[in-house]
C-alpha positions in Angstrom: 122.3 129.1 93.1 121.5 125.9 94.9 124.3 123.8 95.8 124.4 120.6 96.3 123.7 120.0 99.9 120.5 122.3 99.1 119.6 120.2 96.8 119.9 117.2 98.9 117.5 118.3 101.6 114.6 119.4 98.7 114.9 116.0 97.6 114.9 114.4 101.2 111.5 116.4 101.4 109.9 115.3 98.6 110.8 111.8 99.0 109.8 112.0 102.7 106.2 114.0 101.5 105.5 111.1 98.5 105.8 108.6 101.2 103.5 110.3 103.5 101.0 110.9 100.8 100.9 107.4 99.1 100.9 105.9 102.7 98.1 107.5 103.5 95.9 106.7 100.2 97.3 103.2 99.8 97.9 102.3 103.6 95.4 102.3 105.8 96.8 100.0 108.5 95.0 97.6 110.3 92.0 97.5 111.9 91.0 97.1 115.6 87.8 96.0 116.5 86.0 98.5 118.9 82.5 97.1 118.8 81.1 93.9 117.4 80.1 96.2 114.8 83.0 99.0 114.7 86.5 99.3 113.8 89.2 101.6 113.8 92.1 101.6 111.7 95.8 102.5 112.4 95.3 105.7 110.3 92.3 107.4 112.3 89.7 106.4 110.0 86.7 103.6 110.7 83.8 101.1 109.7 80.5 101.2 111.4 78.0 98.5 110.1 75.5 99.2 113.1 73.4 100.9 109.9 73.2 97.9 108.3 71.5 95.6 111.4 67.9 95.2 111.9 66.3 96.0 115.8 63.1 94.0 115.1 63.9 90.8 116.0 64.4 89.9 111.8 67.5 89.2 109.7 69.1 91.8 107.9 70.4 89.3 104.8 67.6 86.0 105.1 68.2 82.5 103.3 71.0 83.4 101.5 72.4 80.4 99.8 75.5 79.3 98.4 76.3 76.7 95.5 75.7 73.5 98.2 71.8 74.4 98.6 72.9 75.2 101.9 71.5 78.5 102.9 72.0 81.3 105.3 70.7 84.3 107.7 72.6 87.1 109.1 71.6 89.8 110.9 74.8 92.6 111.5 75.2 93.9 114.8 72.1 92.9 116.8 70.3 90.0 118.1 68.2 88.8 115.9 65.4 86.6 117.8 62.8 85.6 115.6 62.8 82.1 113.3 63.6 78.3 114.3 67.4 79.2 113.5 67.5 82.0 116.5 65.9 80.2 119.3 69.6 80.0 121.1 70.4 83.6 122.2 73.7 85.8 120.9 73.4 84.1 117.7 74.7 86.2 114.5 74.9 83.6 111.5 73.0 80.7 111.0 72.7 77.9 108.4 69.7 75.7 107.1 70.6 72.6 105.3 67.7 70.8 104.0 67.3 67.5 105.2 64.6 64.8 105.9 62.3 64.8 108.2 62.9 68.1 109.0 65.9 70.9 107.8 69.0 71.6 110.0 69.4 74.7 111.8 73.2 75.2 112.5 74.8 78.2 114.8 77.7 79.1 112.6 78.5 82.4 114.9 78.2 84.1 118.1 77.8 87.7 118.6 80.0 88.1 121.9 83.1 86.4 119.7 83.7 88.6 116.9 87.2 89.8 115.9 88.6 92.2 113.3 91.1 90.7 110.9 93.4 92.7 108.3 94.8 91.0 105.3 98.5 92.4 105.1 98.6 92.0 101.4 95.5 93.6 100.1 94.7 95.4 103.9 90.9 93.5 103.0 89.3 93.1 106.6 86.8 90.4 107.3 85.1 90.2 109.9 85.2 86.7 111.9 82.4 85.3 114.0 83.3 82.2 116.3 80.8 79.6 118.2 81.0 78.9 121.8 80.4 75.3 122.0 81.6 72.3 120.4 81.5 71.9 117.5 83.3 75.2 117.2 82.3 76.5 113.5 83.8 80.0 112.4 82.5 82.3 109.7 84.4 84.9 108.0 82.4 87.9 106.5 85.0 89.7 104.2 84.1 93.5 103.8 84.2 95.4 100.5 83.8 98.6 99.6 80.8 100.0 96.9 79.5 102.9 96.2 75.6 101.8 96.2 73.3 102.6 97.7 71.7 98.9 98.8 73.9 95.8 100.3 75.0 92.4 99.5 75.8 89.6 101.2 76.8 86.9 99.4 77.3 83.4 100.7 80.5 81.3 99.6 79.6 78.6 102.2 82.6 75.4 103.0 85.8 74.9 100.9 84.7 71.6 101.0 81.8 69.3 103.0 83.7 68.8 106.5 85.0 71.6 107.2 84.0 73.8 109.8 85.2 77.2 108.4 82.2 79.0 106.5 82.8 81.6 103.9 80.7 84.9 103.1 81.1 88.3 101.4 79.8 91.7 102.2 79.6 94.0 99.4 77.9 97.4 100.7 78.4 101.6 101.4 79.0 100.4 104.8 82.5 98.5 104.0 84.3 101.6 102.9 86.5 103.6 105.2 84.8 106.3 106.9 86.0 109.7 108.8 89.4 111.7 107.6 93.0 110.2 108.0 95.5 111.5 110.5 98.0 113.1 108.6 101.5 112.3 110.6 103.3 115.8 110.8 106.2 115.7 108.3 109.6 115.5 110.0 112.4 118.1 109.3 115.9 117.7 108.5 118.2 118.0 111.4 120.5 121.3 110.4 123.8 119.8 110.9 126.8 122.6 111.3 128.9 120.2 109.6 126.3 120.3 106.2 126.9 124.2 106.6 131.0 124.1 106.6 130.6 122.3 103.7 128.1 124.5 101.8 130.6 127.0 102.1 133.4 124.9 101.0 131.7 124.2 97.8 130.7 127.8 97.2 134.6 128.8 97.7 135.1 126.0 95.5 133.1 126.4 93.1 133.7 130.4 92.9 137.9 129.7 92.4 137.3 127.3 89.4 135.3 129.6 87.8 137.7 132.1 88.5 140.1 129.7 87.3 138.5 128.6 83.9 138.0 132.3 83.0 141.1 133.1 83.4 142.9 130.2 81.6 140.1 131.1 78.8 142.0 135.0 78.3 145.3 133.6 78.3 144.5 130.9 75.3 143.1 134.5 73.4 145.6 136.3 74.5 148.3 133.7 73.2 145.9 132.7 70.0 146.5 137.0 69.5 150.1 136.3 69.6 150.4 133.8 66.8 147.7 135.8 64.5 150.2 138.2 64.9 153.2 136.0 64.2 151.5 135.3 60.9 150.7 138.1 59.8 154.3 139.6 60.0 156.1 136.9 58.2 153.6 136.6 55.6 154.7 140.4 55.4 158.1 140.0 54.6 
């Protein structure tokens, strides 16, 4: 029979084994960029979006636009060279705004200043693309996960007509966690020869009030004999 201290270190396991488990499923840590186009997170696995980049000189995603009629290109991973919006080398987003005479070309991002980011809350990363000269305009390309087999990229643009912080989404096969997780090794309890002393105390313990209850249990029938017997011989006289 388990006692209690036994019982203690089955639960310390399990609690111990759930946490590993549901850390690994729901946890995957954050992730560090490798590559302009690679990450690894803290759990082993990775993203790779170099499948998603063109190497002819095109965009991947081409005059995308958002709700402002502004409208964007973006070409994952490589250099894309050709169009008037990539005639400045290293770029990775641009923007066309229509406009008279001609349309705007802005560089919203540069290829060489990429960084991972990991939202602690929902562990979302986004990928962030920075320019190198004034005006500095950033563009955050938050990554989901889908199970299809083609890619979106949708374009969410400016919170609002100054700013310099552009908004997109990348919806693609690509997003989702690749590669298995590290499983930590699960750590055992440290036998403590104090834990054993006590086992024993408990099964002494244990062992004398049974003894105990069994015995006080004979001498309540062998005193409940007694007054049967009382009974029955003065009802006899």
């Amino acid at each position: 029979m388990a006692t209690g201290c036994t019982i203690y270190k089955y639960l310390f396991l399990f609690c111990v084994c759930f946490g590993l488990c549901s850390g690994i499923v729901n946890n995957l840590g954050f992730c560090t960029g490798v590559t302009q186009c690679h990450c690894k997170f803290d759990n082993g696995q990775y993203l790779k979006l170099d499948s998603l980049g063109k190497t002819d000189g095109t965009s991947r995603f081409v005059n995308v636009s958002d709700s402002h009629e502004m409208s964007y290109s973006w070409n994952p991973c490589y250099n894309a060279t050709q169009g008037s919006c990539f005639i400045a080398p290293n770029v990775a987003i641009c923007a066309i705004q229509p406009s008279l005479p001609r349309d705007l070309y802005m560089i919203l991002g540069d290829s060489r200043h990429v960084t991972f980011t990991t939202n602690q809350t929902d562990r979302a990363v986004t990928m962030v693309y920075k320019t190198e000269q004034a005006p500095i305009r950033t563009s955050y390309v938050k990554l989901i996960c889908i199970n299809e087999s083609e890619s979106y990229f949708k374009a969410i643009g400016q919170k609002y007509q100054t700013s310099t912080n552009y908004y997109f989404e990348l919806r693609s096969k690509a997003a989702c966690p690749q590669g298995e997780p590290i499983l930590p090794s699960t750590p055992k309890p440290v036998e403590n020869p104090t834990n054993k002393t006590l086992e024993a105390v408990l099964i002494v313990v244990s062992v004398v009030a049974l003894c105990f209850m069994v015995s006080l249990i004979l001498v309540v029938l062998k005193m409940k004999g007694k007054i049967c017997k009382s009974t029955e011989d003065y009802d006899a006289l």
